[in-house]
BALOBA-1460 file (C-alpha; in Angstrom, 3 decimals):
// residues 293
<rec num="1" residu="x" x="-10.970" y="47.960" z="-31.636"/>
<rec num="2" residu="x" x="-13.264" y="44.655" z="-30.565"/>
<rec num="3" residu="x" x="-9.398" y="42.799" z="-30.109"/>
<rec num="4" residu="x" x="-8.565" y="45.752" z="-27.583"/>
<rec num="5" residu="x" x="-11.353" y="45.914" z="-25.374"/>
<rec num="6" residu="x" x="-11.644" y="41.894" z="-25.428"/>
<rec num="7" residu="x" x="-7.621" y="42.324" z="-24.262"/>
<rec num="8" residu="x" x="-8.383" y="44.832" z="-21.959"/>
<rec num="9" residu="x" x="-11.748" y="42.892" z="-20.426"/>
<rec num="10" residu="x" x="-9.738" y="40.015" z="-20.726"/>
<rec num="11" residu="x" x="-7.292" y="41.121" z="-18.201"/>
<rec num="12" residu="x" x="-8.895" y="42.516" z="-15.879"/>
<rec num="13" residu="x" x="-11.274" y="39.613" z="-15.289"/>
<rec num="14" residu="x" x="-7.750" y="37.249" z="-15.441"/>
<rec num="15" residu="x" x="-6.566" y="39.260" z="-12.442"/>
<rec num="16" residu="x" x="-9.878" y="39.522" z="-10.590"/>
<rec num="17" residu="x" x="-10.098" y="35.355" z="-10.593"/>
<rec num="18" residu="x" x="-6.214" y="35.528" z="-9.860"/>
<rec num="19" residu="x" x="-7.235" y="37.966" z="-6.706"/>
<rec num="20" residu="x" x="-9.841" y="35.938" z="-5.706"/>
<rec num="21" residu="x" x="-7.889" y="32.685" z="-5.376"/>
<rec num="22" residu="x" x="-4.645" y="33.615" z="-4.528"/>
<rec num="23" residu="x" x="-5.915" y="35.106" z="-0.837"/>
<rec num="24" residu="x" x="-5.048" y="31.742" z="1.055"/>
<rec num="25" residu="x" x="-3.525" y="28.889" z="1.001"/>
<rec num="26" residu="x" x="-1.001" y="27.146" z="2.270"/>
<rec num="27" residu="x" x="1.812" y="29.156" z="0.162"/>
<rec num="28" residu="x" x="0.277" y="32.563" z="0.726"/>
<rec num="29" residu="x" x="1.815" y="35.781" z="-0.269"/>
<rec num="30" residu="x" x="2.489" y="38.300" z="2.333"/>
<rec num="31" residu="x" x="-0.370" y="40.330" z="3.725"/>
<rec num="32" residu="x" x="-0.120" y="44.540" z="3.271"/>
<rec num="33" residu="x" x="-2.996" y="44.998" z="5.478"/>
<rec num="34" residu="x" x="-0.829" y="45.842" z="8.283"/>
<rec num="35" residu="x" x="1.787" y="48.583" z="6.337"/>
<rec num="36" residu="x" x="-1.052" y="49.966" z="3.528"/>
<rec num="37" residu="x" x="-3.971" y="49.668" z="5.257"/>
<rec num="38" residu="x" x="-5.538" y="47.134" z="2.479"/>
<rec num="39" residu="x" x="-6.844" y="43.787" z="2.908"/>
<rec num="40" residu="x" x="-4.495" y="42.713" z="-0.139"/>
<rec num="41" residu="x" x="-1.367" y="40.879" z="-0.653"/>
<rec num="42" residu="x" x="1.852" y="41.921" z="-2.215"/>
<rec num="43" residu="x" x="1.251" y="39.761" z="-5.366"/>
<rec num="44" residu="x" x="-2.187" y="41.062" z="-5.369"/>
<rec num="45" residu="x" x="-1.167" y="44.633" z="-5.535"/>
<rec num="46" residu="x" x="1.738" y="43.490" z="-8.125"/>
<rec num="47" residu="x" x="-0.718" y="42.118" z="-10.460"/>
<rec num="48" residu="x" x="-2.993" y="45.118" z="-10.198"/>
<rec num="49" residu="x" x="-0.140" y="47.162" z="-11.231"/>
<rec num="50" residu="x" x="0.509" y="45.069" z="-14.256"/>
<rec num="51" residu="x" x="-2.870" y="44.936" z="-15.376"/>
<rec num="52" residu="x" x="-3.429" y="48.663" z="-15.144"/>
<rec num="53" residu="x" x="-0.195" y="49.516" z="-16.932"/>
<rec num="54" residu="x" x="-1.381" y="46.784" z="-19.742"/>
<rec num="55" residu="x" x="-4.654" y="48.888" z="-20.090"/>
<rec num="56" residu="x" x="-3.019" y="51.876" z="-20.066"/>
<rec num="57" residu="x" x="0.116" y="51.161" z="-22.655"/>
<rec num="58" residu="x" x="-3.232" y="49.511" z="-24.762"/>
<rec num="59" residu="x" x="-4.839" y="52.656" z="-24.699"/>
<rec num="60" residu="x" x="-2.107" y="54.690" z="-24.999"/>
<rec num="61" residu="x" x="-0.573" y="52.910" z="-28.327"/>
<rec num="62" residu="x" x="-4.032" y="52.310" z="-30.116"/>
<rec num="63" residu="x" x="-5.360" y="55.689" z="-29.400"/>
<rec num="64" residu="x" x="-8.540" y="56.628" z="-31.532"/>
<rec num="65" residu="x" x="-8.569" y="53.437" z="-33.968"/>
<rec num="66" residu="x" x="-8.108" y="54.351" z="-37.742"/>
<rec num="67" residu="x" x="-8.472" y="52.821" z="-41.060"/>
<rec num="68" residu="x" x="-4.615" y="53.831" z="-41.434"/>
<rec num="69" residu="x" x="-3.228" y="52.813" z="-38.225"/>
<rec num="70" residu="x" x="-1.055" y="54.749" z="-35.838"/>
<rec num="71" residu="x" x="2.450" y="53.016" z="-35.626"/>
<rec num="72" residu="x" x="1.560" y="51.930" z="-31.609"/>
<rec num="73" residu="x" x="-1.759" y="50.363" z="-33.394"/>
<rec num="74" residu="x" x="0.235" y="48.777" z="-36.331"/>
<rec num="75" residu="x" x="2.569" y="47.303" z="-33.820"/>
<rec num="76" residu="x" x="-0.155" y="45.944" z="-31.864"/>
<rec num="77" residu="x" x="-2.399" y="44.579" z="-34.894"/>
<rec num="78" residu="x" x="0.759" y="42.882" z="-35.693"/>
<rec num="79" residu="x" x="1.339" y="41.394" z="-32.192"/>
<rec num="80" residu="x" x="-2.058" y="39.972" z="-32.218"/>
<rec num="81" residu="x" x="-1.783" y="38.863" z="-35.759"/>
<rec num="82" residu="x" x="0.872" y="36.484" z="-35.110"/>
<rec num="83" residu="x" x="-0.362" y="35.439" z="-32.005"/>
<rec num="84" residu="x" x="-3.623" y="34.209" z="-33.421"/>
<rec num="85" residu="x" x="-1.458" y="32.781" z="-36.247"/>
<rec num="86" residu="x" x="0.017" y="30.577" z="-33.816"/>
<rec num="87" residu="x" x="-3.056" y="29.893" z="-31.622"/>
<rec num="88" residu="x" x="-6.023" y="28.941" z="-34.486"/>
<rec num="89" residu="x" x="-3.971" y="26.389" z="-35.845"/>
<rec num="90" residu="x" x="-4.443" y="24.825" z="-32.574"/>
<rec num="91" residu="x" x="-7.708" y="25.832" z="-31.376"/>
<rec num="92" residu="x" x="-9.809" y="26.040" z="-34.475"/>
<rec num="93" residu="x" x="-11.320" y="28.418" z="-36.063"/>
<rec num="94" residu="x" x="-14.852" y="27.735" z="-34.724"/>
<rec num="95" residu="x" x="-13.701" y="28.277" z="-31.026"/>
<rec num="96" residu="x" x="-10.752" y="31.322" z="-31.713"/>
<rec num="97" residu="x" x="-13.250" y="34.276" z="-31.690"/>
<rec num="98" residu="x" x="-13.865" y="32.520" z="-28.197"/>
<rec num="99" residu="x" x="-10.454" y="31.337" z="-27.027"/>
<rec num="100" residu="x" x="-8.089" y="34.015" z="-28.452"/>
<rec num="101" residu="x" x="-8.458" y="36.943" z="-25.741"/>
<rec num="102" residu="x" x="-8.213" y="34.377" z="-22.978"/>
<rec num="103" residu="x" x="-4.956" y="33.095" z="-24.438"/>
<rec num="104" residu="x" x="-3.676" y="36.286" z="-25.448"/>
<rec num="105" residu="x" x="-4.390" y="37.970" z="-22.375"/>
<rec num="106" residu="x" x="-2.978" y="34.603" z="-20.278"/>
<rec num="107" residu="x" x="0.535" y="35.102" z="-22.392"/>
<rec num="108" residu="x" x="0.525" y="38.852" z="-22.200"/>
<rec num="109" residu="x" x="0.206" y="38.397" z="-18.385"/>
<rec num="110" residu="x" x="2.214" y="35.457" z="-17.295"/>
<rec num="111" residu="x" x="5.238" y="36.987" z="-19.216"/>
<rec num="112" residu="x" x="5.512" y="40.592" z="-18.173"/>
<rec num="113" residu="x" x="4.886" y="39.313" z="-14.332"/>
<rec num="114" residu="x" x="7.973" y="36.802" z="-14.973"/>
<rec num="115" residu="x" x="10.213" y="39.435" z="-16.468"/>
<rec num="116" residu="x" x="9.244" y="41.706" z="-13.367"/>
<rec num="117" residu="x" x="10.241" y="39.578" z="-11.070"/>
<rec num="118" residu="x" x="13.629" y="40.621" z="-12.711"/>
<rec num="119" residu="x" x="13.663" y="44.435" z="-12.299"/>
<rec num="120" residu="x" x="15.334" y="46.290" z="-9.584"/>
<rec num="121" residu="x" x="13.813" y="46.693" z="-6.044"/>
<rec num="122" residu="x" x="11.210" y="43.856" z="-6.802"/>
<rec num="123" residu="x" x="11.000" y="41.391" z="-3.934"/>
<rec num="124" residu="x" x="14.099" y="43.786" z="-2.395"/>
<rec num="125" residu="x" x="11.974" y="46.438" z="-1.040"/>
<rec num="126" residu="x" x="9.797" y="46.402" z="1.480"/>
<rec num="127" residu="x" x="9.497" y="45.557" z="6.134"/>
<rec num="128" residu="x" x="11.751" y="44.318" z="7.651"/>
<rec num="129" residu="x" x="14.693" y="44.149" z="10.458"/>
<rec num="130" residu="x" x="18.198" y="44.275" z="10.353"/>
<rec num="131" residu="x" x="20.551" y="40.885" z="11.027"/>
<rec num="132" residu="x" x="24.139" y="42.082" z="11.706"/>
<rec num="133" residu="x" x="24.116" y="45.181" z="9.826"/>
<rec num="134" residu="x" x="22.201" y="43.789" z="6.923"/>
<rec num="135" residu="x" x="18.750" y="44.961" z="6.215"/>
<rec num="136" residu="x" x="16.364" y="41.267" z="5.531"/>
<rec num="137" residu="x" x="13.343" y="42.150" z="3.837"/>
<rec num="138" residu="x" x="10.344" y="39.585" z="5.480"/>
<rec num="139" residu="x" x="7.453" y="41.810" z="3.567"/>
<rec num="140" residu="x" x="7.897" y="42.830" z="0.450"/>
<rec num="141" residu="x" x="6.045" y="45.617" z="-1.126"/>
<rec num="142" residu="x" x="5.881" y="43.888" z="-4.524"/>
<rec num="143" residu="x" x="6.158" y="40.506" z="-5.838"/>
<rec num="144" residu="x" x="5.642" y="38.722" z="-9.233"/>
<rec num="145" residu="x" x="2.235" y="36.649" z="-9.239"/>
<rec num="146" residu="x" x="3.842" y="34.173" z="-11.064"/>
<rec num="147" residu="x" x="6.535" y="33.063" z="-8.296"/>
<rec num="148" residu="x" x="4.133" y="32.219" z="-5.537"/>
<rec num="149" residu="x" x="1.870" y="28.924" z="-5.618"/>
<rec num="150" residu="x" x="-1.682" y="30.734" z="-5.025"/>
<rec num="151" residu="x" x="-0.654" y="33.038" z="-8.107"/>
<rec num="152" residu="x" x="-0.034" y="30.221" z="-10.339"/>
<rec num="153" residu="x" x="-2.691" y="28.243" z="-9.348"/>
<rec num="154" residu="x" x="-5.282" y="31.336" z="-9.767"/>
<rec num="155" residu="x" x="-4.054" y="31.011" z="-13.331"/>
<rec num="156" residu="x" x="-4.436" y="27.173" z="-13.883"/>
<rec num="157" residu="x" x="-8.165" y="27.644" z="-13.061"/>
<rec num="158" residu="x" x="-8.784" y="30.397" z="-14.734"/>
<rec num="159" residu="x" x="-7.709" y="28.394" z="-18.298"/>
<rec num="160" residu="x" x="-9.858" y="25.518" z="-16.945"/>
<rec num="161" residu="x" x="-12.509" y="27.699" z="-16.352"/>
<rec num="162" residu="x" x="-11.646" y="29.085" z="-19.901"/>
<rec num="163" residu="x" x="-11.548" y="25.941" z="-21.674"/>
<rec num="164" residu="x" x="-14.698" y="23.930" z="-19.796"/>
<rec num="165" residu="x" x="-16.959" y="27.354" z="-21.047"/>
<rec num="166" residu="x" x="-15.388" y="27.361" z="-24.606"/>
<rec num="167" residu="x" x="-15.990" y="23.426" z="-25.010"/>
<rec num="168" residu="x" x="-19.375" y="23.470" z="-23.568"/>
<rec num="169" residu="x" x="-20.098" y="26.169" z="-26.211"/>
<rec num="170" residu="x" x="-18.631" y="25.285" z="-29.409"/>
<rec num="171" residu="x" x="-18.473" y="21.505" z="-28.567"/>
<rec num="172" residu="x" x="-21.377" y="20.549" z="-25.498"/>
<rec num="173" residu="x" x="-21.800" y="18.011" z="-23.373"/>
<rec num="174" residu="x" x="-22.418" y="15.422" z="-26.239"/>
<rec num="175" residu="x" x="-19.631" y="15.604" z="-28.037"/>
<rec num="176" residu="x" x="-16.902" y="15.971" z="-24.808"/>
<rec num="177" residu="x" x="-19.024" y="12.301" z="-23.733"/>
<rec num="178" residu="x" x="-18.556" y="10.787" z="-27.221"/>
<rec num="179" residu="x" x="-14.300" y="12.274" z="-27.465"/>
<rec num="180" residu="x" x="-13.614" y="10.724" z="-24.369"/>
<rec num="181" residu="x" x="-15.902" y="7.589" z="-24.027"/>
<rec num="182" residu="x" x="-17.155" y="6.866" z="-27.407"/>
<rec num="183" residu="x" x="-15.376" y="3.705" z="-29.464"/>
<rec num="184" residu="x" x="-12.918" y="5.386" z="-32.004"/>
<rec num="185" residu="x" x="-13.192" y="2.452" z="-34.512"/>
<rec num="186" residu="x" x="-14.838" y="1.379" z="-37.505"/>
<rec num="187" residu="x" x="-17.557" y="-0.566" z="-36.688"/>
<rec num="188" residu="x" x="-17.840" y="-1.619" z="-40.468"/>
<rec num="189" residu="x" x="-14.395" y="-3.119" z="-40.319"/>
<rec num="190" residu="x" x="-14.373" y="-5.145" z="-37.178"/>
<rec num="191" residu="x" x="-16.164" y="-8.049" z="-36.086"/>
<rec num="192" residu="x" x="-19.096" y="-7.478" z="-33.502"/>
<rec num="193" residu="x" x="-17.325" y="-9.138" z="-30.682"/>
<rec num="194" residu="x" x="-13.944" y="-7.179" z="-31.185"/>
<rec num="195" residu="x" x="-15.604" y="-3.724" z="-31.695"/>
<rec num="196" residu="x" x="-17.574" y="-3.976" z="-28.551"/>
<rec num="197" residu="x" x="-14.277" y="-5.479" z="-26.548"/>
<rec num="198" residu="x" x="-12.688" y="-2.197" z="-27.699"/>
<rec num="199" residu="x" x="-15.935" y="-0.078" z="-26.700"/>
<rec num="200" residu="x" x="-14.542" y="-1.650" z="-23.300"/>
<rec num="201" residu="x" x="-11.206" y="-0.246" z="-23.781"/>
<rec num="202" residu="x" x="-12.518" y="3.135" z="-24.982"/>
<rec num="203" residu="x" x="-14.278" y="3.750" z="-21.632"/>
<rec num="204" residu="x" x="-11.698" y="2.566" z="-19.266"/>
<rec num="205" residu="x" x="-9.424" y="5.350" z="-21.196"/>
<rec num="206" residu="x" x="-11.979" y="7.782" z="-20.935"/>
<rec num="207" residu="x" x="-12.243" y="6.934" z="-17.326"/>
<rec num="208" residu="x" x="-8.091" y="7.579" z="-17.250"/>
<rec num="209" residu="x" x="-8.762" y="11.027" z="-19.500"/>
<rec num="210" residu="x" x="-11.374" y="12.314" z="-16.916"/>
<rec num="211" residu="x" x="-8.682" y="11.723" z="-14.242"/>
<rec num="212" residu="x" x="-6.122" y="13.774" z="-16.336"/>
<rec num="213" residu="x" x="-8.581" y="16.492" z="-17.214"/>
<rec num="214" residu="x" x="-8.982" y="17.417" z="-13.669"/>
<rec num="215" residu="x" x="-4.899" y="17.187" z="-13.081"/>
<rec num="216" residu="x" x="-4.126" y="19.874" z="-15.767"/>
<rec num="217" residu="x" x="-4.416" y="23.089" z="-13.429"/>
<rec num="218" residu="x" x="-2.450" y="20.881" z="-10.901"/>
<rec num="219" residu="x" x="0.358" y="20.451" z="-13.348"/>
<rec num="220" residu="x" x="0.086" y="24.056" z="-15.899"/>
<rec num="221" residu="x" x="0.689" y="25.493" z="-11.588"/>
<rec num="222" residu="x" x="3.356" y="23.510" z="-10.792"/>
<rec num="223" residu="x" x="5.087" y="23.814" z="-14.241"/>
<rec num="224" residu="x" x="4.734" y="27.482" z="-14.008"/>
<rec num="225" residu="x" x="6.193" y="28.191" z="-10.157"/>
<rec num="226" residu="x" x="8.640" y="25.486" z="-10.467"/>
<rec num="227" residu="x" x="10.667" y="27.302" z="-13.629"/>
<rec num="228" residu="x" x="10.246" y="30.900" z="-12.262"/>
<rec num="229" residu="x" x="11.218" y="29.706" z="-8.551"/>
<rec num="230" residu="x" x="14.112" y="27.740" z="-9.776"/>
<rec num="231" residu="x" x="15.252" y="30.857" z="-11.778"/>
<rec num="232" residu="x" x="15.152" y="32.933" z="-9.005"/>
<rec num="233" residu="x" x="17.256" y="30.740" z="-7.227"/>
<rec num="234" residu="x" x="19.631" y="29.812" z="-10.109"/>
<rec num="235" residu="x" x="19.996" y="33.784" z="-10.369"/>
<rec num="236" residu="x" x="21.048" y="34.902" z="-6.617"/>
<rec num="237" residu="x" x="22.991" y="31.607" z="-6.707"/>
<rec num="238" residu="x" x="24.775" y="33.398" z="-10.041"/>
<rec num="239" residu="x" x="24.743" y="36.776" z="-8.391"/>
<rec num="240" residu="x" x="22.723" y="38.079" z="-11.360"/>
<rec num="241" residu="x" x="25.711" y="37.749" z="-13.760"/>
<rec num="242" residu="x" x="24.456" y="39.205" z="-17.229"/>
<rec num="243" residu="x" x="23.950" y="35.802" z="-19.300"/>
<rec num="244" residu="x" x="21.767" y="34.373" z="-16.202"/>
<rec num="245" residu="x" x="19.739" y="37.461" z="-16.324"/>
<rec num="246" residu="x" x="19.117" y="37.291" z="-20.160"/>
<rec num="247" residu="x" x="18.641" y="33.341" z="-19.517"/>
<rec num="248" residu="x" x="15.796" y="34.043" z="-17.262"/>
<rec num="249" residu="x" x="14.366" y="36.767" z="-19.918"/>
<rec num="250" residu="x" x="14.325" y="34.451" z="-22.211"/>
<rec num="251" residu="x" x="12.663" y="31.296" z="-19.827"/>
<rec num="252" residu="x" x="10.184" y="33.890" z="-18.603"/>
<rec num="253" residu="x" x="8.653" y="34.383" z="-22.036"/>
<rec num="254" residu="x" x="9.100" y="30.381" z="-23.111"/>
<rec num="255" residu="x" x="6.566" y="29.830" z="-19.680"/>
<rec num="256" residu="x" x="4.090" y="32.252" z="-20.652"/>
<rec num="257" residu="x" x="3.679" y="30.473" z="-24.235"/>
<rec num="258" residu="x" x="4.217" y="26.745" z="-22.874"/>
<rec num="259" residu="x" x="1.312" y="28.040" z="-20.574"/>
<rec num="260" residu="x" x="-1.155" y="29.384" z="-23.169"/>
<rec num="261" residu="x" x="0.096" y="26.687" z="-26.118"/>
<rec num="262" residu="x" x="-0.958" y="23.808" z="-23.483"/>
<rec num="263" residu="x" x="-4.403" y="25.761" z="-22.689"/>
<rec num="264" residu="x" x="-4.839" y="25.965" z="-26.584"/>
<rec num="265" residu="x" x="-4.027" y="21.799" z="-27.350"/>
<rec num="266" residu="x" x="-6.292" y="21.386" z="-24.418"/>
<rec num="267" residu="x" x="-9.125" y="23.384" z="-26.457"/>
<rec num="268" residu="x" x="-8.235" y="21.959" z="-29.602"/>
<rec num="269" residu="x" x="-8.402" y="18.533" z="-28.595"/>
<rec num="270" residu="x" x="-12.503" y="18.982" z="-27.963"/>
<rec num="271" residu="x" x="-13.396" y="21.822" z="-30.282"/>
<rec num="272" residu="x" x="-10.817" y="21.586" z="-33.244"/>
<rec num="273" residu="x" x="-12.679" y="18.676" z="-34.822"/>
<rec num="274" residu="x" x="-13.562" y="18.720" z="-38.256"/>
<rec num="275" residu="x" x="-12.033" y="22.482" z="-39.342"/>
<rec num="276" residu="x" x="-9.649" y="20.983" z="-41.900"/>
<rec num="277" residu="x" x="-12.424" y="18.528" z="-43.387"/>
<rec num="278" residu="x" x="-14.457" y="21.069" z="-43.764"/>
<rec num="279" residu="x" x="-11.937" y="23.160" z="-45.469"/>
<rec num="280" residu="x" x="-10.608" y="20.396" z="-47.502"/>
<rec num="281" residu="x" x="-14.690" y="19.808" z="-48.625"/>
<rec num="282" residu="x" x="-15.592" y="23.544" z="-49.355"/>
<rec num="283" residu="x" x="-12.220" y="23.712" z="-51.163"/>
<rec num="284" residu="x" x="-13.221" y="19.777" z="-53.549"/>
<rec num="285" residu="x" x="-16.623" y="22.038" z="-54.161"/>
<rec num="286" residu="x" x="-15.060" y="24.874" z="-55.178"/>
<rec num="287" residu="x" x="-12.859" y="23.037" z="-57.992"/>
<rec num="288" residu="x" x="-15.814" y="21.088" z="-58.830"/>
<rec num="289" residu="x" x="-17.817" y="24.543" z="-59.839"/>
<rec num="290" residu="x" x="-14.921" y="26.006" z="-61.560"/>
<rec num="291" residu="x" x="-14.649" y="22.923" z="-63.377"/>
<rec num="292" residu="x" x="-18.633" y="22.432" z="-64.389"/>
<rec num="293" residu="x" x="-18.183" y="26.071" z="-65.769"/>
């Protein structure tokens, strides 16, 4: 039950930073204030819709949680099951009670807005005029969050957001200084002068990792509105011929895990040090009790 509401908390926090960024901007999504009445967007109002229909679906599967679960609960368990299968690996387990309903909640939301994008009357419907006898839709009433820049962006900062609270939690200050500045070598195996020549090297790369850090949401954006603009394109250039569409299902789910899979390496790299050692130790102490008895 914890896993649902941390889903369901999740999400609606995801899409209240997503609001909250994706208002302006250069590549802003059509206003609605003038049809509806509301100070909102079309994306806005898209990825309200999604997010409610998450909750509700949630809710609606899980029910009243029971030691034998429902089959909409089983289903679900499993879902999460192999999602944190694939994310701890990655993350660690120190920061996963942290890190999994942000990633989970990024992957359940970046895919279902990509694969709406491909449903009928989405983007189609909406104002208006007509341009010799054909109808061209300039506002439309809905739009995928994912396939304008503000949306994706929203996104990118939310996972940095994600990841600099998770690191400064499980990892701190100290450590992120010592992972990206400190000397990586032995100091027992080098000679003075070539240790501190590569303490040198260590901080100029640090200073180059800093730079990086701050690119990510730049580049998890672009990566994101690039592939689901292009496949919007690539399908009206196909005229939605069946193994484009199923192409584009299939590309749509691919972003949402390249998305969360990069946010997870990212939070692995700080916070997923010293898991397996400690594994591998408690596991050498374990065989040398059984083997004392």
């Amino acid at each position: 039950m914890s896993a649902v509401k941390s889903l369901a908390l999740s999400t609606l926090l995801i899409a209240s930073g997503a609001t909250a960024f994706a208002a302006g901007g250069h590549e802003a999504a059509s206003s609605l204030k003038d049809f509806i009445g509301l100070p909102v967007t079309n994306s806005i109002l898209t990825s309200w819709v999604i997010t409610l229909a998450i909750i509700l679906v949630v809710r609606w599967m899980v029910g009243t949680p029971k030691l034998v679960p429902s089959r909409g609960q089983a289903i679900l368990e499993e879902a999460l099951n192999g999602l944190r299968g694939l994310y701890e690996p990655i993350v660690g387990k120190k920061a996963m009670p942290m890190a999994f309903p942000v990633l989970v909640t990024l992957f359940i939301f970046i895919v279902l807005h990509n694969w709406s994008g491909l449903l009928p009357f989405v983007g189609t419907v909406g104002w208006g005029h007509v341009v010799d006898g054909s109808f061209h839709v300039e506002t439309a009433l809905i739009r995928p969050h994912t396939s304008e820049l503000n949306g994706t962006i929203a996104l990118a900062l939310v996972s940095f957001g994600a990841w600099f609270i998770i690191v400064m939690r499980y990892a701190g200050p100290g450590l992120l200084i010592k992972d990206l500045f400190g000397n990586k070598a032995d100091k027992k195996e080098l000679a003075p002068a070539m240790y501190w020549g590569l303490s040198l090297v260590f901080i100029v790369v640090g200073v180059i990792e800093v730079v990086s850090i701050f690119i990510r949401p730049v580049t998890l954006s672009m990566r994101l509105f690039g592939n689901v603009f292009g496949g919007e394109n690539l399908l009206h250039a196909m005229h939605f011929l069946p193994p484009f569409y199923f192409l584009e299902l299939l590309v749509g789910f691919v972003q949402g895990l390249v998305f969360t899979l990069l946010t997870a390496v990212y939070i692995g790299l700080i916070c997923n040090h010293g898991d397996d050692h400690a594994d591998d130790h408690g596991d050498d102490h374990g065989d040398a009790k059984e083997a004392a008895h």
